[in-house]
PDB file of N, CA, C and O in Angstrom:
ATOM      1  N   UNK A   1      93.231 110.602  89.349  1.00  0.00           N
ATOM      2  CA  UNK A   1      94.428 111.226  89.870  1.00  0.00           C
ATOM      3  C   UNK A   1      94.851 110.480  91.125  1.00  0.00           C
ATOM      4  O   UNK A   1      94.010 110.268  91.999  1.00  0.00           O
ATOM      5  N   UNK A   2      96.390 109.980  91.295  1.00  0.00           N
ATOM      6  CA  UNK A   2      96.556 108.940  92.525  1.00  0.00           C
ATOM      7  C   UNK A   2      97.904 109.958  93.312  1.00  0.00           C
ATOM      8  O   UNK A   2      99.005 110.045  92.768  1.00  0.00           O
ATOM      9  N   UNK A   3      97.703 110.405  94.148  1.00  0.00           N
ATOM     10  CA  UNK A   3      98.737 111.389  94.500  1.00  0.00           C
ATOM     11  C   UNK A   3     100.308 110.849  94.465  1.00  0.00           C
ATOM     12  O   UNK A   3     101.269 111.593  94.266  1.00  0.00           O
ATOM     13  N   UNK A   4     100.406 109.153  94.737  1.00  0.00           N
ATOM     14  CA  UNK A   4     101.399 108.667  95.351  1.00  0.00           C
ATOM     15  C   UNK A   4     102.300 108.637  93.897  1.00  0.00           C
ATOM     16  O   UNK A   4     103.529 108.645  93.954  1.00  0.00           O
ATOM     17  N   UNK A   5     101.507 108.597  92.463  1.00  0.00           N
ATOM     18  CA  UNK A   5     101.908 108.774  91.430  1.00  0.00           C
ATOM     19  C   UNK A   5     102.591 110.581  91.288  1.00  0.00           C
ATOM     20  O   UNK A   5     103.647 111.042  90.855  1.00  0.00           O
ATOM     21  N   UNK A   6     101.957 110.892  91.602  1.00  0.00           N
ATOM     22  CA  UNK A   6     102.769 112.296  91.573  1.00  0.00           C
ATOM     23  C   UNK A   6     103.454 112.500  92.015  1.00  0.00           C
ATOM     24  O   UNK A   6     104.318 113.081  91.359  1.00  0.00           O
ATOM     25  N   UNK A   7     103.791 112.221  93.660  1.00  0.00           N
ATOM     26  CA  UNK A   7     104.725 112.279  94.527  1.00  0.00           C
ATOM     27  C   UNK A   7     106.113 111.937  93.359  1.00  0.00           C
ATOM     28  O   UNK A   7     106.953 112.688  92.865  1.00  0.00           O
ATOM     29  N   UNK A   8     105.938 110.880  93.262  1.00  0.00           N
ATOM     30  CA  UNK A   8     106.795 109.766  92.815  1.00  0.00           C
ATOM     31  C   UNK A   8     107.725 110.907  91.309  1.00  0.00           C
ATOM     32  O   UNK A   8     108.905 111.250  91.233  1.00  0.00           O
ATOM     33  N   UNK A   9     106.720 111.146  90.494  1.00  0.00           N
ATOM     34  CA  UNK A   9     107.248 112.502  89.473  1.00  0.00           C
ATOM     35  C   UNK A   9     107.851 113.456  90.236  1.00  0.00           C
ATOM     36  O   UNK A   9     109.040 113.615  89.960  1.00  0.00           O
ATOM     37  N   UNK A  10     107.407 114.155  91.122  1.00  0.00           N
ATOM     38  CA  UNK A  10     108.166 115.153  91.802  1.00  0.00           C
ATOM     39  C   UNK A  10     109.110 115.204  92.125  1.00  0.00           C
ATOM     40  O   UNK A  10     109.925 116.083  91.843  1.00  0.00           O
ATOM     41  N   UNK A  11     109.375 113.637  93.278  1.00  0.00           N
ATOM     42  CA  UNK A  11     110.548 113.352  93.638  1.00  0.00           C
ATOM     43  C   UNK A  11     111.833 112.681  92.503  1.00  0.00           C
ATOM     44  O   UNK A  11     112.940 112.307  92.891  1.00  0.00           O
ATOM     45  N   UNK A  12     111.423 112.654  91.262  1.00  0.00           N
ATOM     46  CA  UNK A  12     112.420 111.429  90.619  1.00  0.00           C
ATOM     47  C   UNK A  12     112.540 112.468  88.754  1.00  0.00           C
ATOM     48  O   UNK A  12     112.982 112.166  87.646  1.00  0.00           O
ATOM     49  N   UNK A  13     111.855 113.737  89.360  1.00  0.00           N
ATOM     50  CA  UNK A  13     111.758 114.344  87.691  1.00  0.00           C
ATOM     51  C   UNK A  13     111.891 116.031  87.697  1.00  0.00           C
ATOM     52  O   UNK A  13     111.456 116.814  88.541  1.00  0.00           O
ATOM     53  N   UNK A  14     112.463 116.244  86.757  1.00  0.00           N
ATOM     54  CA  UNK A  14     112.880 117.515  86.644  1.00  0.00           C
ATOM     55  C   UNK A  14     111.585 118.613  85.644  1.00  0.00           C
ATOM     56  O   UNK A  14     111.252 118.309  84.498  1.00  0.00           O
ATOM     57  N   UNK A  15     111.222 119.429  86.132  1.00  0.00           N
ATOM     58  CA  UNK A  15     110.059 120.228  85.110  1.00  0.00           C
ATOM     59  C   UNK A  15     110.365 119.896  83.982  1.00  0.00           C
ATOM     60  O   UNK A  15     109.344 119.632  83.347  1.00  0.00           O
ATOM     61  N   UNK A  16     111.440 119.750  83.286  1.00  0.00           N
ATOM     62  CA  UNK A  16     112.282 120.353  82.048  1.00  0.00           C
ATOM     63  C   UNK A  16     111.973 118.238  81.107  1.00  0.00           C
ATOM     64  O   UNK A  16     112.075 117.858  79.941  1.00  0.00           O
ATOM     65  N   UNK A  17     111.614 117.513  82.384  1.00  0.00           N
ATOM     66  CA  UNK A  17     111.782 116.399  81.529  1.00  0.00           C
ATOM     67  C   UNK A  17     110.448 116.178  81.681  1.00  0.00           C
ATOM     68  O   UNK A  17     109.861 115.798  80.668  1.00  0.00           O
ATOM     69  N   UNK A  18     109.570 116.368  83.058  1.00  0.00           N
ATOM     70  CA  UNK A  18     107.954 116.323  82.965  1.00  0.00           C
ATOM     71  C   UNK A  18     107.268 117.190  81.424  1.00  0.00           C
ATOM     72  O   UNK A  18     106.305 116.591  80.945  1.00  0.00           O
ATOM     73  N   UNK A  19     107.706 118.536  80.643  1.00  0.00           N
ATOM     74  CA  UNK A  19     107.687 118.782  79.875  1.00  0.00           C
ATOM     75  C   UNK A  19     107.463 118.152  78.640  1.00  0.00           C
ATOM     76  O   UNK A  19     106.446 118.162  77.946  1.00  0.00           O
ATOM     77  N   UNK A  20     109.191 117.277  78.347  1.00  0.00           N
ATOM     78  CA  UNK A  20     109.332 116.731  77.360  1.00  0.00           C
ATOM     79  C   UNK A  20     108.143 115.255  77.321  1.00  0.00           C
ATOM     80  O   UNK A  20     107.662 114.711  76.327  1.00  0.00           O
ATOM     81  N   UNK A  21     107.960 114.957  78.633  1.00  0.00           N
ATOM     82  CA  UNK A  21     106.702 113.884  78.711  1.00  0.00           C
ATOM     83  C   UNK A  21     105.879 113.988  78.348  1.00  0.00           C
ATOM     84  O   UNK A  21     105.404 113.097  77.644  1.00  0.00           O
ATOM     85  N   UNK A  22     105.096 115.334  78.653  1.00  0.00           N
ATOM     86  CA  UNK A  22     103.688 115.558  78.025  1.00  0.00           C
ATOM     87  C   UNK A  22     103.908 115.753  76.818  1.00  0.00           C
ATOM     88  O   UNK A  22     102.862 115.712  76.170  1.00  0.00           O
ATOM     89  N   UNK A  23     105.347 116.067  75.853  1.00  0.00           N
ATOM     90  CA  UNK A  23     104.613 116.345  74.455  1.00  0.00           C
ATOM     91  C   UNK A  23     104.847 114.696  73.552  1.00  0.00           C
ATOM     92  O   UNK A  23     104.562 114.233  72.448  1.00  0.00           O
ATOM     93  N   UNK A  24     105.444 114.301  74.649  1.00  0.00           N
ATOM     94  CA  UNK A  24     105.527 112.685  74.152  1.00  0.00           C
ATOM     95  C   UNK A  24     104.106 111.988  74.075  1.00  0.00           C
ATOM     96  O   UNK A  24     103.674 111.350  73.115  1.00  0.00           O
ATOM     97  N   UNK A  25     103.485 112.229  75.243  1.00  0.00           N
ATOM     98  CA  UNK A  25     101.948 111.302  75.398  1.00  0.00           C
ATOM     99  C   UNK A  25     101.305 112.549  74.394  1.00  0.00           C
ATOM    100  O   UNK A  25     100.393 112.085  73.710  1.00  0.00           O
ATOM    101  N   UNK A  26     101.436 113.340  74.253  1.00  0.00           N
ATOM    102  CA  UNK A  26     100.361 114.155  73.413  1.00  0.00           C
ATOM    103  C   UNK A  26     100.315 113.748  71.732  1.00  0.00           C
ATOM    104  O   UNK A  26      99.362 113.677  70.957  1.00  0.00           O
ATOM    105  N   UNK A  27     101.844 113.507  71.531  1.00  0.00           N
ATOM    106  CA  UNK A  27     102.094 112.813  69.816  1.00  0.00           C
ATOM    107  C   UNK A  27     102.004 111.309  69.959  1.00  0.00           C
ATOM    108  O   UNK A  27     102.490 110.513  69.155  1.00  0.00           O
ATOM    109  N   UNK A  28     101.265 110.959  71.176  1.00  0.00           N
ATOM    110  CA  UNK A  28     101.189 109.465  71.131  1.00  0.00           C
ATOM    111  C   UNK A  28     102.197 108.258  71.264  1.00  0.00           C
ATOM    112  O   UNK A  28     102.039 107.063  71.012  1.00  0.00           O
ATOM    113  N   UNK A  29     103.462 109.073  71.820  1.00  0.00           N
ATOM    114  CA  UNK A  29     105.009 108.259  72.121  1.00  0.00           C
ATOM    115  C   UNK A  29     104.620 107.964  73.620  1.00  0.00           C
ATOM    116  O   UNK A  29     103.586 108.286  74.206  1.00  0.00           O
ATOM    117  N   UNK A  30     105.927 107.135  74.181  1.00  0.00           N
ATOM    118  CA  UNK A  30     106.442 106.869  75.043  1.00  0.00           C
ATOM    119  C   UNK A  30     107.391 107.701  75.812  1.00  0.00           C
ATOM    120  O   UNK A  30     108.576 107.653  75.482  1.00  0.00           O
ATOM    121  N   UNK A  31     106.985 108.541  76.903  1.00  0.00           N
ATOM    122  CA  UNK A  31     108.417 108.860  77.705  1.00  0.00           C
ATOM    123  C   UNK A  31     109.347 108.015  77.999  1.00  0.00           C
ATOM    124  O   UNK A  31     109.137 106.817  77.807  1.00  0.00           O
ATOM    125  N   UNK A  32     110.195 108.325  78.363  1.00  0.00           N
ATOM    126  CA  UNK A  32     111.992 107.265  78.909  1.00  0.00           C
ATOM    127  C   UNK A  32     111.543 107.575  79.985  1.00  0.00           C
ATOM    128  O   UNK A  32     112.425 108.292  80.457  1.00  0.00           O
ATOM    129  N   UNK A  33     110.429 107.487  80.981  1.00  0.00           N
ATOM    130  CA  UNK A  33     110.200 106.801  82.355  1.00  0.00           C
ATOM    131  C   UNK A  33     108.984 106.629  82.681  1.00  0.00           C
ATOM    132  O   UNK A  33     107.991 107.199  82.229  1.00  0.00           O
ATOM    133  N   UNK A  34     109.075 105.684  83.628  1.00  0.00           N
ATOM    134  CA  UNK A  34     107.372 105.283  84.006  1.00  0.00           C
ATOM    135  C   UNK A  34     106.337 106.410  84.706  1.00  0.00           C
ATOM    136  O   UNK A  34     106.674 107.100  85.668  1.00  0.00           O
ATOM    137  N   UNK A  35     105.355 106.461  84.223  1.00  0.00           N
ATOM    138  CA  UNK A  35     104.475 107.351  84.714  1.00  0.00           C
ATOM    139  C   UNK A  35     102.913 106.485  84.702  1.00  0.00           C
ATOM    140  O   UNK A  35     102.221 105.784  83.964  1.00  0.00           O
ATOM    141  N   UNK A  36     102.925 106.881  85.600  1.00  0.00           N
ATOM    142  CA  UNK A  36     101.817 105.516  86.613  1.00  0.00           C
ATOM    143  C   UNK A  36     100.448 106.174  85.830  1.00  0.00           C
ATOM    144  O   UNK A  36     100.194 107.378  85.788  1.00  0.00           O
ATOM    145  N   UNK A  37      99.879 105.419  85.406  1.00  0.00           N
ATOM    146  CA  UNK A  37      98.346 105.920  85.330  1.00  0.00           C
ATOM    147  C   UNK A  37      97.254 104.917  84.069  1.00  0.00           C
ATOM    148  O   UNK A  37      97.777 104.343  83.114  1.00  0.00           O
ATOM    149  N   UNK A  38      96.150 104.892  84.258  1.00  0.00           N
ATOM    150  CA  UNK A  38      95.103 103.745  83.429  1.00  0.00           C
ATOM    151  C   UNK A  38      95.305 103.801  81.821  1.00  0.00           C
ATOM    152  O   UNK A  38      95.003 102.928  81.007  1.00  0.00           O
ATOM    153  N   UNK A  39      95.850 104.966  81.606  1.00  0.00           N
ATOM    154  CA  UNK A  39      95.970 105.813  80.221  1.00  0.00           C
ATOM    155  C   UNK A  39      96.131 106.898  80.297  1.00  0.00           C
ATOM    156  O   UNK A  39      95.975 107.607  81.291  1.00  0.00           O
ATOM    157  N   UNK A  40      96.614 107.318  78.804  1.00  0.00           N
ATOM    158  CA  UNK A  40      96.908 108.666  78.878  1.00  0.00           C
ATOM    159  C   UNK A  40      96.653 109.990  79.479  1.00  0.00           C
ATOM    160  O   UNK A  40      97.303 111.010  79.707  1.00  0.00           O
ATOM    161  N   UNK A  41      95.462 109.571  79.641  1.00  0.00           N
ATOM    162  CA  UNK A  41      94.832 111.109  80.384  1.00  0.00           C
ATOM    163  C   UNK A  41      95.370 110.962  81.627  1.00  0.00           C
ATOM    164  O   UNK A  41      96.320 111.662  81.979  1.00  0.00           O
ATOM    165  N   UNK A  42      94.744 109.906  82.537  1.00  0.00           N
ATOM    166  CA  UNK A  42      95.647 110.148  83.853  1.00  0.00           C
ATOM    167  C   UNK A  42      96.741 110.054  83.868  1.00  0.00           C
ATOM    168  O   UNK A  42      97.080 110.297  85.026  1.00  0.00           O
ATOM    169  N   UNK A  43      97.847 109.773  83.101  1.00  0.00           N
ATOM    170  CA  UNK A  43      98.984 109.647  83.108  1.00  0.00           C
ATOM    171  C   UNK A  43      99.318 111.822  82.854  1.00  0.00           C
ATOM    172  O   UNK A  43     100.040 112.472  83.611  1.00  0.00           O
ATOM    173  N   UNK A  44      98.772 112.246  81.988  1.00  0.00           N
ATOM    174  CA  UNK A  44      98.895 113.695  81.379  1.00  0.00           C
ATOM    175  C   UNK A  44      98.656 114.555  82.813  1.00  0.00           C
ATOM    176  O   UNK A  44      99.121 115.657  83.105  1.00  0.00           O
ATOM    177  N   UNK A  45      97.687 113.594  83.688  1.00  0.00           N
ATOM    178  CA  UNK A  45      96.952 114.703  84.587  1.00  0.00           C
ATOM    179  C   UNK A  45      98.136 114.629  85.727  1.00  0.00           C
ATOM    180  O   UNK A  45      98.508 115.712  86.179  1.00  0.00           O
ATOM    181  N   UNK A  46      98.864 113.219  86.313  1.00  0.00           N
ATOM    182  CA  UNK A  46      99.896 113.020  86.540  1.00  0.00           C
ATOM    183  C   UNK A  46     100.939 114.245  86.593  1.00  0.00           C
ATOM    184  O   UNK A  46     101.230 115.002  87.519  1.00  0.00           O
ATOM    185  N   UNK A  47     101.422 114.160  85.189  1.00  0.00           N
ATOM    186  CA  UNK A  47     102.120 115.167  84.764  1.00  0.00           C
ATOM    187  C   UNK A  47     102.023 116.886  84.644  1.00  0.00           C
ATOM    188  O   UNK A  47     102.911 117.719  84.466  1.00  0.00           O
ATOM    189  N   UNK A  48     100.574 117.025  84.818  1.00  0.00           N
ATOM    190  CA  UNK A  48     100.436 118.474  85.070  1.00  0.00           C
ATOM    191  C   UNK A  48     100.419 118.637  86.893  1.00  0.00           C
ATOM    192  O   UNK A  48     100.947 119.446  87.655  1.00  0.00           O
ATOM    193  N   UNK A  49      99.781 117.770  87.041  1.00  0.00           N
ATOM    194  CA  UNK A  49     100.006 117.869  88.641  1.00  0.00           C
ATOM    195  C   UNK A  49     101.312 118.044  89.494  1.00  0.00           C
ATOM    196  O   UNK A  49     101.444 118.687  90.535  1.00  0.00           O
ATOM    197  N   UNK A  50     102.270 117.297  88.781  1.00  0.00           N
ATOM    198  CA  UNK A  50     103.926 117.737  88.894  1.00  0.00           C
ATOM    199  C   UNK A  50     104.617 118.799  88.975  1.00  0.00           C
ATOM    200  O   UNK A  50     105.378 119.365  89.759  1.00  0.00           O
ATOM    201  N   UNK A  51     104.017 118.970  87.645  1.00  0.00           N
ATOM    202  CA  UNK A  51     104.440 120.330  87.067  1.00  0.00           C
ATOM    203  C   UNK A  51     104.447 121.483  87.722  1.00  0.00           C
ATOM    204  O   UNK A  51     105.421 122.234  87.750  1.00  0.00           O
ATOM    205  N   UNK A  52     102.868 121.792  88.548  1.00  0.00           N
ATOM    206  CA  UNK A  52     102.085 122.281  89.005  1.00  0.00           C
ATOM    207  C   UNK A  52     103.004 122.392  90.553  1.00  0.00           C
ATOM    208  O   UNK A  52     103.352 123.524  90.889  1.00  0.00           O
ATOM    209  N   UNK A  53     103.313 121.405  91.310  1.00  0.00           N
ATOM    210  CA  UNK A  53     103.320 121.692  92.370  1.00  0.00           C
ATOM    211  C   UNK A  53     105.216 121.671  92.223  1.00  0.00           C
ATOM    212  O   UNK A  53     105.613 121.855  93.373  1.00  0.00           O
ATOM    213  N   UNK A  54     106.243 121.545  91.432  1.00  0.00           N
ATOM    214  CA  UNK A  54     106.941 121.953  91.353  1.00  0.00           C
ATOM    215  C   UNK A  54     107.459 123.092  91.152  1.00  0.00           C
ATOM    216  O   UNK A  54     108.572 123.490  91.495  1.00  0.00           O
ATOM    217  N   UNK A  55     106.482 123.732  90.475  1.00  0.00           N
ATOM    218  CA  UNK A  55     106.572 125.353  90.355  1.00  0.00           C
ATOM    219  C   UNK A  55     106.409 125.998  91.290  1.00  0.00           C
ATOM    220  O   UNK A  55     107.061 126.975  91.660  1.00  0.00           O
ATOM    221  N   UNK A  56     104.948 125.195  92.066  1.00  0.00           N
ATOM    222  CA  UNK A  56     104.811 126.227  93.416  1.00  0.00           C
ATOM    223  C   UNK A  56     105.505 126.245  94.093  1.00  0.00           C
ATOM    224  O   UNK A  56     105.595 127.288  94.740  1.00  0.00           O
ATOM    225  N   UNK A  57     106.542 125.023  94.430  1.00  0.00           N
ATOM    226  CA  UNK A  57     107.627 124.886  95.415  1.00  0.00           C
ATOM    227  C   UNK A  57     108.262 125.616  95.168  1.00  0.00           C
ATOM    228  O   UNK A  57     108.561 126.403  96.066  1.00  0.00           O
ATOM    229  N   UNK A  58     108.843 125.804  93.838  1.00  0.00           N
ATOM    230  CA  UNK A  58     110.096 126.810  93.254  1.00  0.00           C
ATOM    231  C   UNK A  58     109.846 128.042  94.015  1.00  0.00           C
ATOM    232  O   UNK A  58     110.468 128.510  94.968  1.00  0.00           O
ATOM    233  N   UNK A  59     108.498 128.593  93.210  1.00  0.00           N
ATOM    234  CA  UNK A  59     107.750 129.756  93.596  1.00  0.00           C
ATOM    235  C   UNK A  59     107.776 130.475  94.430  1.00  0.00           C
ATOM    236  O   UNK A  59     108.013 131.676  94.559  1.00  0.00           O
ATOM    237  N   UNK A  60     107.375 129.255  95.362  1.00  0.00           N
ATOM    238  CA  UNK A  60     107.178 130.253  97.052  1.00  0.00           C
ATOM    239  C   UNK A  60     107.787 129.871  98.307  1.00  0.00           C
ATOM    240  O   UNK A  60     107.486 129.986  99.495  1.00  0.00           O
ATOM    241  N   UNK A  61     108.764 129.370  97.632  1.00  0.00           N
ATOM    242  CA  UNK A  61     109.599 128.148  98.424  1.00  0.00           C
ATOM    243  C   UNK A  61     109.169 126.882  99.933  1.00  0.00           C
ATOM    244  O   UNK A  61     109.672 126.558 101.009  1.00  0.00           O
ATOM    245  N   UNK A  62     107.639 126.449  98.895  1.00  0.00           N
ATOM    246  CA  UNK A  62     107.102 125.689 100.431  1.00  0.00           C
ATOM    247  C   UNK A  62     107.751 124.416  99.626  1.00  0.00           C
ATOM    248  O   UNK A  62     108.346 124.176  98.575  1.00  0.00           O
ATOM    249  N   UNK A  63     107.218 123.704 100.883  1.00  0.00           N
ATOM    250  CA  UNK A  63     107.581 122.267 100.997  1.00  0.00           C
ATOM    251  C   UNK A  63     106.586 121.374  99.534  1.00  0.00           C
ATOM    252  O   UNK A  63     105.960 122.071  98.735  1.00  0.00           O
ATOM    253  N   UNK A  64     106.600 120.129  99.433  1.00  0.00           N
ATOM    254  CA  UNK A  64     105.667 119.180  99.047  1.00  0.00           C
ATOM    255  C   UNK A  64     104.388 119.283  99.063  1.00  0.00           C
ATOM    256  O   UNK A  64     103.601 119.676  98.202  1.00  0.00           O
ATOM    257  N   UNK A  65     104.179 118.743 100.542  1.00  0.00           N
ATOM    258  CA  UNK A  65     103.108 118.968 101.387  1.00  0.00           C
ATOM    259  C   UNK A  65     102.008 119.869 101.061  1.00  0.00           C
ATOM    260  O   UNK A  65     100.880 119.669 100.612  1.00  0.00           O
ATOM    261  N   UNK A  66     102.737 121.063 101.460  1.00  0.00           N
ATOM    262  CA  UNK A  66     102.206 122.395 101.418  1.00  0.00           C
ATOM    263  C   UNK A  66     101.904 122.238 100.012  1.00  0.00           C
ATOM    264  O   UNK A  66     100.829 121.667  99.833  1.00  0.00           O
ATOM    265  N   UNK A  67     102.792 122.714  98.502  1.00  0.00           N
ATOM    266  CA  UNK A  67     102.252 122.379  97.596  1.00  0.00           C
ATOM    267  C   UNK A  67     101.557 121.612  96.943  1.00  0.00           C
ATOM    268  O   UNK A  67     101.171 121.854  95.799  1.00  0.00           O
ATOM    269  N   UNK A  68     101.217 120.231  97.801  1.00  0.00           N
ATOM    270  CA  UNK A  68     100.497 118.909  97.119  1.00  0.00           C
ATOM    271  C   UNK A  68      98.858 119.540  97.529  1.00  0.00           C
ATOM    272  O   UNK A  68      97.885 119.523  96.775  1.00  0.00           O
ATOM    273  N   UNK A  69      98.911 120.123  99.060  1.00  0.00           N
ATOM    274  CA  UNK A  69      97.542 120.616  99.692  1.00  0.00           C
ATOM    275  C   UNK A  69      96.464 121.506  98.784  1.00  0.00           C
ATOM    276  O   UNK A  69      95.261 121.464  98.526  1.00  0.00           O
ATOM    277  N   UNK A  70      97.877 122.525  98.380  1.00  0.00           N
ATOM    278  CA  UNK A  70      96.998 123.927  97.287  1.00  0.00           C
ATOM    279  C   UNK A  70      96.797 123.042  96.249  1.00  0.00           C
ATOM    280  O   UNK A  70      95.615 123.080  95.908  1.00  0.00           O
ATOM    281  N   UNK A  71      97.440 122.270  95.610  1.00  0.00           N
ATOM    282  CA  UNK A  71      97.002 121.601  94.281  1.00  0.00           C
ATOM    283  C   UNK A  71      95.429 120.754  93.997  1.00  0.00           C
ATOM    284  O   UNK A  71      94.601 120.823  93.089  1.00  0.00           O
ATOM    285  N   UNK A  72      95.532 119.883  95.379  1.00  0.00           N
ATOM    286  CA  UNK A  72      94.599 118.972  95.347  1.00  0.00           C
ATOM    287  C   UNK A  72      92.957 120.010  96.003  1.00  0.00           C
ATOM    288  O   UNK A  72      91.777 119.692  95.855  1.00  0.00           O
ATOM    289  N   UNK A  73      93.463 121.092  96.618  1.00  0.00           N
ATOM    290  CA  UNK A  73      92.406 122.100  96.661  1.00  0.00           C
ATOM    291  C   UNK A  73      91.802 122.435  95.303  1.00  0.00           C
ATOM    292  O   UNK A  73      90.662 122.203  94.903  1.00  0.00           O
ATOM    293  N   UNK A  74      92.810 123.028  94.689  1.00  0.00           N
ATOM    294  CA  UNK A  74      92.563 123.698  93.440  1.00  0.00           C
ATOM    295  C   UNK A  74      91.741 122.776  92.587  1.00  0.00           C
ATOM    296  O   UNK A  74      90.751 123.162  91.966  1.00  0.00           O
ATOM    297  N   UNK A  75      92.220 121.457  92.579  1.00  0.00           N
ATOM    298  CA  UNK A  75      91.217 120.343  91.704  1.00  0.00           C
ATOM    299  C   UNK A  75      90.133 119.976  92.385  1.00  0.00           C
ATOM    300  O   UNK A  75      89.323 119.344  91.708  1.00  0.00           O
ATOM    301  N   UNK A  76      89.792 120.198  93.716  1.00  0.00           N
ATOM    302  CA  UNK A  76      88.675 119.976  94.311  1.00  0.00           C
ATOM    303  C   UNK A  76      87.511 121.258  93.655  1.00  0.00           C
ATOM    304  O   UNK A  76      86.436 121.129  93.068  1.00  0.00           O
ATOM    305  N   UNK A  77      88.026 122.063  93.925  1.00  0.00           N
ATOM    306  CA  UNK A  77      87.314 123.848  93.407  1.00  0.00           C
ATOM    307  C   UNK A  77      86.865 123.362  92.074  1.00  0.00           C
ATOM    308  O   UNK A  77      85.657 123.400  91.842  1.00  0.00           O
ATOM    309  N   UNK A  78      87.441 123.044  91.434  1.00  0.00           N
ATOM    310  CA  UNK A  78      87.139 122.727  89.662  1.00  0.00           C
ATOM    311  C   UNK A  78      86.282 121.305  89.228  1.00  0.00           C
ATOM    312  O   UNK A  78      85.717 121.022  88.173  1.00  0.00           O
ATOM    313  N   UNK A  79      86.377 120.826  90.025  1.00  0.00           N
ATOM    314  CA  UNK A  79      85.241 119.548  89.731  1.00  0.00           C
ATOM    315  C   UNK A  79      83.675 119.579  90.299  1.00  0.00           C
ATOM    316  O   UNK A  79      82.637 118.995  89.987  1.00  0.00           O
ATOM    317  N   UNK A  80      84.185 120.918  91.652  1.00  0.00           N
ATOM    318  CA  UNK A  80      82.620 120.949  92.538  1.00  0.00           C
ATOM    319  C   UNK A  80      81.778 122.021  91.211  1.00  0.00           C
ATOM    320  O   UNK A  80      80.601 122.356  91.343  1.00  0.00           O
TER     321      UNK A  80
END
């Protein structure tokens, strides 16, 4: 997971097309934009990470930041 790759989705992508991305890499296509990652999986994890902190923004109306912090918490919690 490379945050600067996510950033980059957040700032340049709409939920509604991060969506249509993941069911593209999931049937083994190509999205219509670059999404940074070694392969699919990090590219997928990319994309949920987006997802993820775009909602929270929506959500609770914080910033980036703030949502990039709870995210990368939340994946810290789940790997320890």
């Amino acid at each position: 997971m490379k945050v600067p790759a996510i950033k980059k989705l957040v700032e340049t992508q709409t939920i509604e097309s991060l969506r249509q991305a993941e069911e593209l890499l999931i049937d083994e296509k190509q999205p219509d934009f670059e999404i940074e990652g070694a392969d699919e999986g990090e590219q997928l994890t990319h994309i949920f990470g987006a997802i993820w902190i775009l909602n929270h923004m929506h959500d609770h109306g914080t910033d980036f930041k703030t949502a990039l912090r709870e995210f990368t918490q939340k994946v810290r919690i789940s790997i320890s």
